[in-house]
C-alpha positions as CSV (number, residue, x, y, z in Angstrom):
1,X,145.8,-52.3,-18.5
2,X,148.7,-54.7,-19.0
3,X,152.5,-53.8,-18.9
4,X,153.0,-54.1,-23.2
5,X,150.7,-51.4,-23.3
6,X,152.1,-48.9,-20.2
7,X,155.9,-48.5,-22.7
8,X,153.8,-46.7,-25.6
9,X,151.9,-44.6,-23.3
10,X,155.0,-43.6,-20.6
11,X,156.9,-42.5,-24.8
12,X,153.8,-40.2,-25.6
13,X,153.8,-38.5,-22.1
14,X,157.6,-38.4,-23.0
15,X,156.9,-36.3,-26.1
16,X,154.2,-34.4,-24.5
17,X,156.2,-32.8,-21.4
18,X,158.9,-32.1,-23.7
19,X,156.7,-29.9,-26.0
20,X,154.9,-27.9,-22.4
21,X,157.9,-26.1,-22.2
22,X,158.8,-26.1,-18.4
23,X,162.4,-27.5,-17.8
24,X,162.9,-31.0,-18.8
25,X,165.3,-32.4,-16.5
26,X,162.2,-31.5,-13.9
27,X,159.3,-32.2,-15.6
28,X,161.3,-35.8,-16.6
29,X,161.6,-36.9,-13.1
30,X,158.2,-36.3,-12.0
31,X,157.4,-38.5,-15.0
32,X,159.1,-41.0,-14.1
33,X,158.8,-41.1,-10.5
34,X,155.1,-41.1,-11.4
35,X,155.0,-44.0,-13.8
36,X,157.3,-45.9,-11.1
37,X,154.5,-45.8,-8.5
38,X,151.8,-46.6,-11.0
39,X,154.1,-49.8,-11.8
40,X,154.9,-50.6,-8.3
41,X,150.5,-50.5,-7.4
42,X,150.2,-52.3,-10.7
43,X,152.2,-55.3,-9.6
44,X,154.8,-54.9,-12.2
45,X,157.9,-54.3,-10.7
46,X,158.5,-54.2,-6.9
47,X,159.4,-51.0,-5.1
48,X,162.6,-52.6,-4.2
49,X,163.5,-52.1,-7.8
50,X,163.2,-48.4,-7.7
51,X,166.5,-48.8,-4.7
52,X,168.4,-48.8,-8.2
53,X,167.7,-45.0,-8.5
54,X,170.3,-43.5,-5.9
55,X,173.2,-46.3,-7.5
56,X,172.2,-44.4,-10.9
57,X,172.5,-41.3,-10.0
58,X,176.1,-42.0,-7.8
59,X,177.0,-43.6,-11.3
60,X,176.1,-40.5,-13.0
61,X,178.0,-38.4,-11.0
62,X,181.1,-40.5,-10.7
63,X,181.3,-40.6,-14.3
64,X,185.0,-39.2,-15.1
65,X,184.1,-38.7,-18.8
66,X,181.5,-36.3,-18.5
67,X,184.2,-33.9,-16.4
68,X,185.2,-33.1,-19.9
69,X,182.3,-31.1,-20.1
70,X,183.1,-28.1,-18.3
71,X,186.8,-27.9,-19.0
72,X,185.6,-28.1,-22.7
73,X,182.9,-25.2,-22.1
74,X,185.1,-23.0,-19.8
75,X,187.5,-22.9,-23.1
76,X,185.5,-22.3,-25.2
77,X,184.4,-19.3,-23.2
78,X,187.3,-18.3,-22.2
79,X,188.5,-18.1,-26.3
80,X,185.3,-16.2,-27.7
81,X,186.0,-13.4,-25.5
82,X,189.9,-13.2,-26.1
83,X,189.5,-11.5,-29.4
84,X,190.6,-14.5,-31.4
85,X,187.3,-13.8,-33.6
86,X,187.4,-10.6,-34.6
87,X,191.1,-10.7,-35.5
88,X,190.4,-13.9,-37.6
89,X,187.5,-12.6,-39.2
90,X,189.1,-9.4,-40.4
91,X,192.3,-10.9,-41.6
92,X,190.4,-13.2,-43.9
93,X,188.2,-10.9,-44.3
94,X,190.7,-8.9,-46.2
95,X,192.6,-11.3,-47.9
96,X,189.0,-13.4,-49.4
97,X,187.3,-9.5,-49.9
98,X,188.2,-9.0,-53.1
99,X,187.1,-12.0,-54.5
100,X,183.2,-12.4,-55.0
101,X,181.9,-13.9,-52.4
102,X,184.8,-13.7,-50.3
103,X,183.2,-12.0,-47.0
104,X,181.0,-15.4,-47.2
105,X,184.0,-17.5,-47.9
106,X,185.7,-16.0,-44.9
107,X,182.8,-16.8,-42.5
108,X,182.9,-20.3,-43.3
109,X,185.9,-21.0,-43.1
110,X,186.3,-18.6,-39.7
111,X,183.5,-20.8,-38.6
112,X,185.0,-24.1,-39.4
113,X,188.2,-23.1,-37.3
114,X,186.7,-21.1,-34.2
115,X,184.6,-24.4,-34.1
116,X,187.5,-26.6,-33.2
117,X,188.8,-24.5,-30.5
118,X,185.5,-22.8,-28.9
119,X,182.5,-25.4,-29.3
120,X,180.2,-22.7,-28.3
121,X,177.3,-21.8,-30.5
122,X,175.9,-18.7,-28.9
123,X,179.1,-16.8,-28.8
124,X,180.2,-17.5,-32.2
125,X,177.5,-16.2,-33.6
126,X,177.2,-13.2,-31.8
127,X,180.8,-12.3,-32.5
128,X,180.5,-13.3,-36.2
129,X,178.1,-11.3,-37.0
130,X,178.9,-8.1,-34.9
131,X,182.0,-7.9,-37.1
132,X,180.8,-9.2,-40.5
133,X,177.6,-8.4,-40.5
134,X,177.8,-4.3,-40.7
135,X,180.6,-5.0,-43.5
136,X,178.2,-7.3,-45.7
137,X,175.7,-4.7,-46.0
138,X,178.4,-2.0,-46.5
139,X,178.9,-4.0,-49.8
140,X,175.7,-4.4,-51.1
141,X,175.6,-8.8,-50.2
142,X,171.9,-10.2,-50.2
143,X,170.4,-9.8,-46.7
144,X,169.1,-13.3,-46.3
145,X,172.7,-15.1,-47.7
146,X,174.4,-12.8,-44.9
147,X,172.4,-13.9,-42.0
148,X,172.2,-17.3,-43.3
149,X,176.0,-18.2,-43.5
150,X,176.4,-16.2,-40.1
151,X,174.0,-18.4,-38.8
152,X,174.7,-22.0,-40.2
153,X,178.7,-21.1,-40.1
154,X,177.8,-20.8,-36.5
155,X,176.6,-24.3,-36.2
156,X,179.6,-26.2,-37.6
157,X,180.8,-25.8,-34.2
158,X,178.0,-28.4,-32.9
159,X,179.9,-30.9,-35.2
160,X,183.5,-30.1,-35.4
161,X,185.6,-31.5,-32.8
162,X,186.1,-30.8,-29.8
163,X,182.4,-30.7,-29.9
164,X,180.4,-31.1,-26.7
165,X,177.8,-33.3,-28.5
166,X,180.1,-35.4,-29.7
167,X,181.9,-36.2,-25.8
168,X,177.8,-36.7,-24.6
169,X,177.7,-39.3,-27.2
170,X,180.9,-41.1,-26.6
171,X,179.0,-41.2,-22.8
172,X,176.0,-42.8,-24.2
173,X,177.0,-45.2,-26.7
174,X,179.9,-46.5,-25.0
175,X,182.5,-45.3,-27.8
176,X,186.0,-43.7,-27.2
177,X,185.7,-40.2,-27.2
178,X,189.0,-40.4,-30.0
179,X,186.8,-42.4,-32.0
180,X,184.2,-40.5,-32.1
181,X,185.7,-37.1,-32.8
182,X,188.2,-39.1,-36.0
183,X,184.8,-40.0,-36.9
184,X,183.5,-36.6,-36.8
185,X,186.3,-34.7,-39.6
186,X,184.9,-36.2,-42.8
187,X,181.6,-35.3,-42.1
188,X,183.3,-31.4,-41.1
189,X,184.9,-30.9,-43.6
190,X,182.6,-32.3,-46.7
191,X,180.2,-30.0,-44.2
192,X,182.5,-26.5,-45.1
193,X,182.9,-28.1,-49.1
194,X,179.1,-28.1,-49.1
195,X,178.2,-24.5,-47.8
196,X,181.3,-23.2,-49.5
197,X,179.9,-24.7,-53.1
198,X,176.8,-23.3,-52.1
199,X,178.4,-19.7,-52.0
200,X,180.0,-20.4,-55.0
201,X,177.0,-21.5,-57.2
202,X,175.2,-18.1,-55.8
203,X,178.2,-16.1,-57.3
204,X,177.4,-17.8,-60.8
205,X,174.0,-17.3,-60.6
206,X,173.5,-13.8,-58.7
207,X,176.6,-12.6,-58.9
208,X,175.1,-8.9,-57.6
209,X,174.1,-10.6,-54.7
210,X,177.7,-11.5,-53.5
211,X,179.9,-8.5,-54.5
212,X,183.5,-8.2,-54.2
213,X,185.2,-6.0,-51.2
214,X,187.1,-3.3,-53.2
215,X,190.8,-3.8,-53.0
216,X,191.1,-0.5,-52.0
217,X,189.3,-0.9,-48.6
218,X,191.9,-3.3,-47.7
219,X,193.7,-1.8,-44.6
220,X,196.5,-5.0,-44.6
221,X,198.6,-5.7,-47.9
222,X,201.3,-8.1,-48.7
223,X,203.2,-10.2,-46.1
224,X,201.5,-8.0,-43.1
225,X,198.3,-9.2,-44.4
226,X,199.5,-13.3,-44.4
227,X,201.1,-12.0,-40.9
228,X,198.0,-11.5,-39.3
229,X,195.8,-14.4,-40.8
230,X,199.0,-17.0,-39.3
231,X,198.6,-14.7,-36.1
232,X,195.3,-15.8,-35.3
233,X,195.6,-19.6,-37.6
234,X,198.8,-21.2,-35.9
235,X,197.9,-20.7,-32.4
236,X,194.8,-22.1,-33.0
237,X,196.5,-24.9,-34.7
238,X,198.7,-25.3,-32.0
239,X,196.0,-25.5,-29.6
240,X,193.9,-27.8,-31.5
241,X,196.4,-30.6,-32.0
242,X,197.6,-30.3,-28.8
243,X,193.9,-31.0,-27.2
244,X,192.6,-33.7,-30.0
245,X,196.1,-35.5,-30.8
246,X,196.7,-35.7,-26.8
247,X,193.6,-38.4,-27.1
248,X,193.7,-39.7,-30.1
249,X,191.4,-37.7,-31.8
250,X,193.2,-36.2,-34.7
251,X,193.2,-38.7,-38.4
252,X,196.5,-40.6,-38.4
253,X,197.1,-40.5,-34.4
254,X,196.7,-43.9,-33.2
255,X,197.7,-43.5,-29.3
256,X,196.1,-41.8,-26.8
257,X,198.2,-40.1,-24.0
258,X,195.1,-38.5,-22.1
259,X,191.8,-39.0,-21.5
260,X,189.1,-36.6,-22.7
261,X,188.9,-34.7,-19.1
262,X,193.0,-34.4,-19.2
263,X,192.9,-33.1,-22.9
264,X,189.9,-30.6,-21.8
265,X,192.0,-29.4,-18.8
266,X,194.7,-29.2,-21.0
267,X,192.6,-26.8,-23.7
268,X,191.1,-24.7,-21.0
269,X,194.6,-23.8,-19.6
270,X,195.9,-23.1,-23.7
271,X,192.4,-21.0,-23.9
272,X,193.7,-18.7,-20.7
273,X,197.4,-18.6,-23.0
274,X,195.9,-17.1,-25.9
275,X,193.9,-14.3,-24.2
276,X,197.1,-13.5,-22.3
277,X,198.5,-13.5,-25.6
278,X,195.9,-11.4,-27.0
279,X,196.1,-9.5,-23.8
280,X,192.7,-9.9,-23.1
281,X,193.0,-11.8,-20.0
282,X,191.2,-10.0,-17.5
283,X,189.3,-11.0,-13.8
284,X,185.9,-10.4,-15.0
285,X,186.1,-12.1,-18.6
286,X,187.7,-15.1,-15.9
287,X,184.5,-14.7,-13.8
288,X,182.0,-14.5,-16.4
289,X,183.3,-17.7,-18.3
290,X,183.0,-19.6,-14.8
291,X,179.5,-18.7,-14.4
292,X,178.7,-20.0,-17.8
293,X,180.8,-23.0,-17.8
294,X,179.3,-23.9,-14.4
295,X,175.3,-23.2,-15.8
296,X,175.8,-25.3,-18.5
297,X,177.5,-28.0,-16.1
298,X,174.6,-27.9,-14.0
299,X,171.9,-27.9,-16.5
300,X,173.8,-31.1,-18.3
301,X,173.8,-33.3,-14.7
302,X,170.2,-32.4,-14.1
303,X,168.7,-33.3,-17.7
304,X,171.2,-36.3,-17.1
305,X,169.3,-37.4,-13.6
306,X,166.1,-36.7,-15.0
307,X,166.6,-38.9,-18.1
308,X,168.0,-41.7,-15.7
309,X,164.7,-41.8,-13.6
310,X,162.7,-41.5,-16.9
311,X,164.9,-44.3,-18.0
312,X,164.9,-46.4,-15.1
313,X,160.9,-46.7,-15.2
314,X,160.9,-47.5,-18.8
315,X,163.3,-50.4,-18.6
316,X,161.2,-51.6,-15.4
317,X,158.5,-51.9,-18.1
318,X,160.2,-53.3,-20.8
319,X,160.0,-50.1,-23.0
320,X,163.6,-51.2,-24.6
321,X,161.8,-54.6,-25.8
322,X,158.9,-52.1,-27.4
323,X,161.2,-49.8,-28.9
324,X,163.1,-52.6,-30.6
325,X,160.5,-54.5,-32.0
326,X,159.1,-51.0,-33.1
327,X,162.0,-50.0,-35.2
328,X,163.6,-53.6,-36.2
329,X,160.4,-54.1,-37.6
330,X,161.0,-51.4,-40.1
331,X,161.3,-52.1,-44.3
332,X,164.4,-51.4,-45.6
333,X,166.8,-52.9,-43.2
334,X,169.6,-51.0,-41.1
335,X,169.1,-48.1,-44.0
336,X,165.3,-48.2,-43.3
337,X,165.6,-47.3,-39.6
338,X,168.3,-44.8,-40.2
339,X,166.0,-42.6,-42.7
340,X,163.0,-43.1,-39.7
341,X,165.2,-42.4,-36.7
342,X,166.6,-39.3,-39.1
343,X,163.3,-37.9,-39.4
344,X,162.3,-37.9,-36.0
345,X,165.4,-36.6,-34.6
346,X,164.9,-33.9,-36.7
347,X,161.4,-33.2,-36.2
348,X,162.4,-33.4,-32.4
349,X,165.0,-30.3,-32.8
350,X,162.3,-28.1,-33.4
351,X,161.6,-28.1,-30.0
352,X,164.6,-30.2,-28.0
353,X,168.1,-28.6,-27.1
354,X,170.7,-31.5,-28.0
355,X,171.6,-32.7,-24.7
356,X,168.0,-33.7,-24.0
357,X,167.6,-35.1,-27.2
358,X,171.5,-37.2,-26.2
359,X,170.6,-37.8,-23.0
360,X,166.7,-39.3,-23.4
361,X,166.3,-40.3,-27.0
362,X,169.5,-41.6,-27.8
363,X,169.9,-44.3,-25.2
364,X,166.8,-46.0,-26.5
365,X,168.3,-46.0,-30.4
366,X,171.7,-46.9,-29.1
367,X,170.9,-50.7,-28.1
368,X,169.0,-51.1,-31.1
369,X,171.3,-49.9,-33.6
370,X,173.8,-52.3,-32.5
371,X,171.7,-54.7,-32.7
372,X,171.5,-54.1,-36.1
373,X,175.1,-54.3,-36.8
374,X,175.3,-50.4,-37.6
375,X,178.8,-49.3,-36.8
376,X,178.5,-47.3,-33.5
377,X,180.5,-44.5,-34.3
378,X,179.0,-43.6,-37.7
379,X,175.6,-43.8,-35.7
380,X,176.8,-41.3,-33.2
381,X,178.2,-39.0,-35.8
382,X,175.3,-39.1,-38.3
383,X,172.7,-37.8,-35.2
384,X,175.3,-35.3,-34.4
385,X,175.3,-33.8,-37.8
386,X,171.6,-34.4,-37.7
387,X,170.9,-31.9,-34.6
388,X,173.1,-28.9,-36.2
389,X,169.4,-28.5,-37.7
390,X,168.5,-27.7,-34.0
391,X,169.9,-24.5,-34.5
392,X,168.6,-23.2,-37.8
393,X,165.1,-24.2,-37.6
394,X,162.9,-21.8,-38.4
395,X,161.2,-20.4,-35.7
396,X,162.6,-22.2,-33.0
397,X,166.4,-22.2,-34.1
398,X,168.6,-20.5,-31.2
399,X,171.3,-19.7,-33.5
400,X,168.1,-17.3,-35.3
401,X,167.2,-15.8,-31.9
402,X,170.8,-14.9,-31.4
403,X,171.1,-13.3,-34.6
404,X,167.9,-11.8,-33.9
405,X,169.1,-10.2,-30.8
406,X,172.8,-9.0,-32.2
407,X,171.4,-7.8,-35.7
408,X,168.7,-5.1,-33.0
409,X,171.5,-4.1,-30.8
410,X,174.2,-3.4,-34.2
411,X,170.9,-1.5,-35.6
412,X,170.4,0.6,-32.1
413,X,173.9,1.5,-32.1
414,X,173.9,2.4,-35.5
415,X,176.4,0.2,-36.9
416,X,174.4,-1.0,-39.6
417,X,171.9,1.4,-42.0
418,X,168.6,-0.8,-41.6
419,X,166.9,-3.0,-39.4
420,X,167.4,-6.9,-40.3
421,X,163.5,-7.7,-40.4
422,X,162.9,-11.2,-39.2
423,X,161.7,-12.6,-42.3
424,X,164.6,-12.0,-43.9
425,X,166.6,-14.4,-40.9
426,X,164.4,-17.0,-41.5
427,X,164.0,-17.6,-44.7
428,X,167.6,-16.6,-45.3
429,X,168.2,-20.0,-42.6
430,X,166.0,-22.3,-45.1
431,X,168.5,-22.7,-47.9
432,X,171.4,-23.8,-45.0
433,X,169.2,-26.1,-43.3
434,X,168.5,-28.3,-46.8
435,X,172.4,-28.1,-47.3
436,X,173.2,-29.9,-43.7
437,X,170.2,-32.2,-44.4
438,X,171.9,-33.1,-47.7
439,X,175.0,-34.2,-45.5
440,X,172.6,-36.5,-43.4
441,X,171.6,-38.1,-46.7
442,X,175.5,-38.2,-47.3
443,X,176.6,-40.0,-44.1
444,X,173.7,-42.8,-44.6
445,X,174.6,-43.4,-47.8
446,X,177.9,-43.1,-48.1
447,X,179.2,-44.8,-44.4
448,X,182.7,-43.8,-45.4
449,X,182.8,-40.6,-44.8
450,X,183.0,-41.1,-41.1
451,X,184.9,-44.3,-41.0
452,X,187.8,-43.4,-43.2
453,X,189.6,-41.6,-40.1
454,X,188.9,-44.5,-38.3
455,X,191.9,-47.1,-37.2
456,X,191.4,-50.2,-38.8
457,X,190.3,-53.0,-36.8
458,X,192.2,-56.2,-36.8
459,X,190.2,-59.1,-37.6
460,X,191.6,-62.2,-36.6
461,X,190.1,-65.8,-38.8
462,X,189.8,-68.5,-35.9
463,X,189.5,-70.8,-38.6
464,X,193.3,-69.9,-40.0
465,X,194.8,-69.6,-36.4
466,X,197.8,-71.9,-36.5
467,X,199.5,-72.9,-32.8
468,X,203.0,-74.6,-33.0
469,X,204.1,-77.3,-30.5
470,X,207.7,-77.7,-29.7
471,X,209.0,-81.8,-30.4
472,X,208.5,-83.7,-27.7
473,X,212.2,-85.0,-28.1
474,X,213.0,-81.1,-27.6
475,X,211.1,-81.1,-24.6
476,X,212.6,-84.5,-23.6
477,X,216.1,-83.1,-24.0
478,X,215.0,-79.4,-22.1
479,X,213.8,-81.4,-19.5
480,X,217.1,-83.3,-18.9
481,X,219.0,-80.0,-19.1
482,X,216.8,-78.6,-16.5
483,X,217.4,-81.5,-14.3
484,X,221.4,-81.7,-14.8
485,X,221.3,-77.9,-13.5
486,X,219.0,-78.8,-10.3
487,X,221.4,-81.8,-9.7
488,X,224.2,-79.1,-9.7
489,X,222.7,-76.7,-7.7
490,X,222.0,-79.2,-4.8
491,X,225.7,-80.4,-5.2
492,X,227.1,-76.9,-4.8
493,X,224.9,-76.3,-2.1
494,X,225.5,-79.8,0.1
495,X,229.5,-79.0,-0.3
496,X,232.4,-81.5,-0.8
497,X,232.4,-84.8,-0.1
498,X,228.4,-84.9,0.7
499,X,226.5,-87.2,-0.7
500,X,223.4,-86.1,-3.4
501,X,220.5,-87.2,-2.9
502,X,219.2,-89.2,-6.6
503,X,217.2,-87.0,-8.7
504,X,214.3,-89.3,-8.5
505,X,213.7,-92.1,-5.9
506,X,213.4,-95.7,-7.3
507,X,210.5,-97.4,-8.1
508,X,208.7,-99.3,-5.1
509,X,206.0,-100.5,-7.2
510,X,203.7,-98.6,-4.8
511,X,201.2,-96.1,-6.5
């Protein structure tokens, strides 16, 4: 066996131990340390190269960016407990109700804004549809619309900033983390357009499917009704442009005054605000968002060591080389490899969370893509609106199993009639997962809807630069000025009636 063949075959062991299904930051390093002794017996690489893996792993660790992580995580925890949900949710609730399709309406655009100021999947989710769910089947709405816009309302958060995937890929492209989230709002919000013309459409064409909320269930009227939506909207405002604009990362904000882990600190302490303002602030929901802020921390910096010994051993081998004559080599140009890398990102979500698929897949696209002249930050932003699918596939879709969960619990407790059969979740999930494959197709096609946030870039024609040289009887006549002032200075200095030495020695004729 030769090394150009060891690359393809270290890829499909790659794929395989991802789809076994025991922990992949494990499983990962035992690849790799395994194809690093195969290559260290096979003669290509010495074993001093594999000294590299502690420096990796130190560099890993040392890495500043990724402490925005858990102060991003523990806010988001912190706000799904503090009630902010459930007040949102009924206030728009009330005030879209009346309108057909308005309960769906309010989801989304609950969704869309819990998403800015949570980043947490699982938790919105669960809290969306323990309130909204009981309510849509209280009005007669289609099963499988209500636990589809529960569930892909749900993902929004995965692409709406402060998103966690979006600081993992600022990490692993090399891209400001401002960047990358002013990247991320044109793809957000066509994201809410999209789902909300969705719900519209389904008015016009089943209208018995997406009734109206009687005005007359309405607890809230008037300005106490537009009093509580604000209640729960500017905070959340507040809190959002304090985090995002403190880095850069709102449209229109050019200058950064923290970095990502300053902002993150900054948005866990506002988080601990609100719940005090809520007056939900309470020891053990403290305790119980510090477990899962420091899970999810742990889990990242393992998959993260895993991928870099995995990583390590495939560079050893010149798997990058393979993988870029593999995809350059690709019809269609930089729009060719897009639709390929596309489909196999997505194919990959049916059985990859998103930080394995950032931390192991993406650093072997990243190189190439540049090389390709595609614009890193649409590249980054196009596979994060790419793994929201990772969510809604059907069967494998975590936000599904959540809903799956919440929908047997509100049934045991009797808050709602009937028992949400599966079938219902998942093909009610099918319609949402076309719709955020349609914004894929969107974002390759149409570039600008990530770069139009974007700060322009200066570009500078060498050919036009213009450098202007002062005379040289200006520089002649500075130069005597600065030797007249020298001359005085010495005089000054010798005193009265001391001689001054000449400015310049004559000429001996001696070089």
């Amino acid at each position: 066996m030769n090394m150009q063949d060891f690359a393809p075959l270290m890829f499909g062991g790659l794929i395989v131990i991802m789809l076994i299904g025991f922990p992949v930051a494990f499983s990962l390093s035992a690849l790799g340390l395994l194809c690093g002794f195969i290559a260290i017996e096979m003669g290509w690489f010495p074993a001093a190269f594999m000294a590299n893996l502690p420096f990796n792993v130190f560099g890993i660790l040392s890495n500043e960016l990724l402490l925005a992580i858990p102060f991003f995580t523990l806010m988001g925890s912190i706000l799904e407990k503090c009630g902010l949900a459930e007040d949102m949710l009924d206030s728009m609730g009330q005030l879209f109700g009346p309108t057909r399709g308005g309960l769906g309406y309010s989801v989304i655009i609950v969704g869309f804004i819990l998403g800015a100021i949570t980043g947490t999947v699982a938790g919105q989710v669960i809290a969306m549809a323990m309130i909204s769910l009981p309510v849509m089947m209280r009005y007669g709405y289609n099963m499988r619309y209500a636990t589809g816009v529960l569930a892909a309302s749900g993902t929004i958060t995965q692409l709406v900033p402060p998103s966690l995937v979006l600081v993992v890929m600022a990490d692993q492209l090399g891209q400001p983390v401002g960047d990358m989230y002013k990247g991320a709002w044109g793809p957000s919000i066509l994201q809410v357009l999209i789902f909300a013309l969705y719900t519209f459409l389904l008015t016009r064409i089943r209208p018995a499917d997406l009734p109206g909320v009687p005005a007359s269930a309405r607890t809230l009227d008037g300005w106490a009704l537009w009093k509580k939506c604000l209640r729960g909207i500017i905070p959340s405002a507040i809190l959002i442009f304090a985090v995002l604009g403190s880095m850069g990362g709102l449209p229109g904000i050019n200058t950064a005054i923290a970095t990502p882990t300053e902002a993150g600190a900054m948005g866990a302490v506002g988080a601990f605000i609100l719940a005090a303002l809520h007056r939900r602030l309470s020891w053990p929901m403290i305790k119980e968002g510090m477990t899962g802020t420091m899970r999810i921390t742990a889990m990242v910096v393992f998959i993260l060591i895993g991928s870099r010994v995995f990583s390590l051993v495939f560079q050893g081998v010149d798997g990058a080389v393979w993988i870029e004559h593999l995809l350059t080599g690709l019809p269609g140009g930089q729009t060719g490899f897009l639709i390929v890398v596309n489909i196999f990102i997505f194919f990959l979500a049916f059985f990859l969370d998103f930080f394995e698929i950032a931390f192991i897949i993406l650093p072997m696209l990243g190189p190439v893509a540049e090389k390709m002249g595609i614009n890193m930050i649409w590249f980054g932003v196009l596979l994060c609106v790419n793994m929201q699918t990772s969510f809604m596939h059907p069967p494998f879709g975590f936000a599904l199993f959540y809903l799956r969960g919440i929908s047997d619990t509100l049934f045991k407790n009797g808050a709602i009639p009937v028992k949400v059969e599966s079938k219902d979740i998942y093909l009610g999930a099918i319609p949402w997962v076309l719709l955020q494959l349609l914004l894929v197709v969107i974002v390759i096609f149409a570039p600008q809807t990530v770069t139009v946030f974007l700060d322009k870039k200066v570009k500078i024609d060498v050919d036009k630069v213009q450098i202007d040289m002062p005379a040289q009887e200006e520089n002649n006549a500075s130069a005597e000025d600065e030797q007249k002032t020298v001359d005085e200075l010495f005089r000054n200095a010798a005193g009265p009636g001391t001689a001054t030495a000449p400015a310049s020695a004559p000429d001996s004729g001696q070089k």
